[in-house]
C-alpha positions in Angstrom: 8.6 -19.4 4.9 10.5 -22.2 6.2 9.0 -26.1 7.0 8.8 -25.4 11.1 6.4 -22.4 10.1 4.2 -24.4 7.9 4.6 -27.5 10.2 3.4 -24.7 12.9 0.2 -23.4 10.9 -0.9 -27.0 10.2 -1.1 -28.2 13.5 -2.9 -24.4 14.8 -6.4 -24.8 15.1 -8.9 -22.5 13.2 -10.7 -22.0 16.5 -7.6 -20.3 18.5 -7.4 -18.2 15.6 -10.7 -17.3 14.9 -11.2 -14.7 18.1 -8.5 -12.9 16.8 -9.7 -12.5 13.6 -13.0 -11.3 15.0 -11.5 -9.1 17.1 -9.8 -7.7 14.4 -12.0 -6.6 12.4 -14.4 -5.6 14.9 -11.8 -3.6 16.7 -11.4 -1.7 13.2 -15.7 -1.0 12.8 -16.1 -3.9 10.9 -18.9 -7.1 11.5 -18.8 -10.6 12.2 -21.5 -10.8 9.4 -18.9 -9.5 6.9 -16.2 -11.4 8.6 -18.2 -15.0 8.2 -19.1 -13.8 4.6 -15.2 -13.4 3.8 -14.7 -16.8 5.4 -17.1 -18.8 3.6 -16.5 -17.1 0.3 -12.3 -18.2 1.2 -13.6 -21.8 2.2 -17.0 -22.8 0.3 -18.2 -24.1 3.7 -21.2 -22.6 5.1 -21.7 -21.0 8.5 -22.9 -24.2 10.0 -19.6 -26.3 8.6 -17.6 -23.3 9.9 -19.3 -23.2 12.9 -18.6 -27.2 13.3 -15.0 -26.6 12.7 -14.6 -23.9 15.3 -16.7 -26.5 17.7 -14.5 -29.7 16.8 -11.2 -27.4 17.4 -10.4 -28.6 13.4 -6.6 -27.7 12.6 -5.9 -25.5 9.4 -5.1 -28.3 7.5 -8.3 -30.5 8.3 -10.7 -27.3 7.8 -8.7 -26.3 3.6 -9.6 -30.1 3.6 -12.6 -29.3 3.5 -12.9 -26.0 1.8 -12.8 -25.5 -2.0 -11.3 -22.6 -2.5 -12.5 -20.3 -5.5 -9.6 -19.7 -8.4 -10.0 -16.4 -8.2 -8.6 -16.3 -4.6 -5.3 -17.0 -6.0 -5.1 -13.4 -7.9 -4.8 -12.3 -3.9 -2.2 -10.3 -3.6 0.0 -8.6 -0.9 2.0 -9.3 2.3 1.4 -10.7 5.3 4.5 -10.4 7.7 6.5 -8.7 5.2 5.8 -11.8 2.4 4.0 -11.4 -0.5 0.9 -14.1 -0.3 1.7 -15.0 -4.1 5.1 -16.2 -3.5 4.6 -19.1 -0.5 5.2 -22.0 -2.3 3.3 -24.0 0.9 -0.3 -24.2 -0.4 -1.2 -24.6 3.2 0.1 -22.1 4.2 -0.5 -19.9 1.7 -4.1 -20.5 2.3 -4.4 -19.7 5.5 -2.0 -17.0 4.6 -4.8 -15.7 1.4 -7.2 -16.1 4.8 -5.0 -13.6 7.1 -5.0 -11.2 3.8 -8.5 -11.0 3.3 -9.2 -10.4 6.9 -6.5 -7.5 7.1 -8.0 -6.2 4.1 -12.0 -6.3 5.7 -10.4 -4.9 9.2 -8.3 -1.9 6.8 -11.8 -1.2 5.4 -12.1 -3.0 2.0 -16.1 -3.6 1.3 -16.7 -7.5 1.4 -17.8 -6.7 -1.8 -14.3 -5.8 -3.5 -12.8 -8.3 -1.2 -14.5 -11.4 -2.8 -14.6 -9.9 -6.9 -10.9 -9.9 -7.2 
């Protein structure tokens, strides 16, 4: 992925985002419940943190700030946009990146459950 991708990602806000994500997974069946479970599991923050963030219009990069992200989110695996999550040598990006995975993954059906025990 090159720097005016990354540079792009950093500056995008985690609230234009967020409706799509939403909309996403409930499109596909899925809840909002499972989607904010997914999210703070990703993050650490709690609803009321991510809520804040969506309020204050915090970029990607000021909201994985904030988050501490679990280990075991680095053994997700697969592609978004035809690149493999595990390769983007960007750890911004690749965590917003991890983020678009798990949400694909929730919206395709995967239990929140399996999604946060990898």
């Amino acid at each position: 992925m090159g720097t005016n991708q990354d540079e792009k990602i950093e500056k995008m806000t985690f609230a234009s985002v967020f409706p799509h994500y939403q909309n996403k997974v409930e499109r596909k069946g899925q809840s909002l419940e499972d989607l904010n479970l997914i999210i703070q599991w990703l993050t650490g923050l709690n609803q009321n943190q991510l809520n804040d963030c969506i309020g204050q219009k915090l970029t990607f990069k000021e909201l994985f700030e904030m988050a501490s992200i679990p280990s075991s989110a680095f053994n997700i695996k697969g592609s978004i946009c035809g690149i493999k999550v595990q390769e983007i040598s960007n750890p911004l990006t690749q965590k917003v990146r991890f983020l678009d995975k798990i949400v694909d993954d929730l919206a395709k059906g995967k239990s929140v459950e399996k999604i946060i025990s990898i």
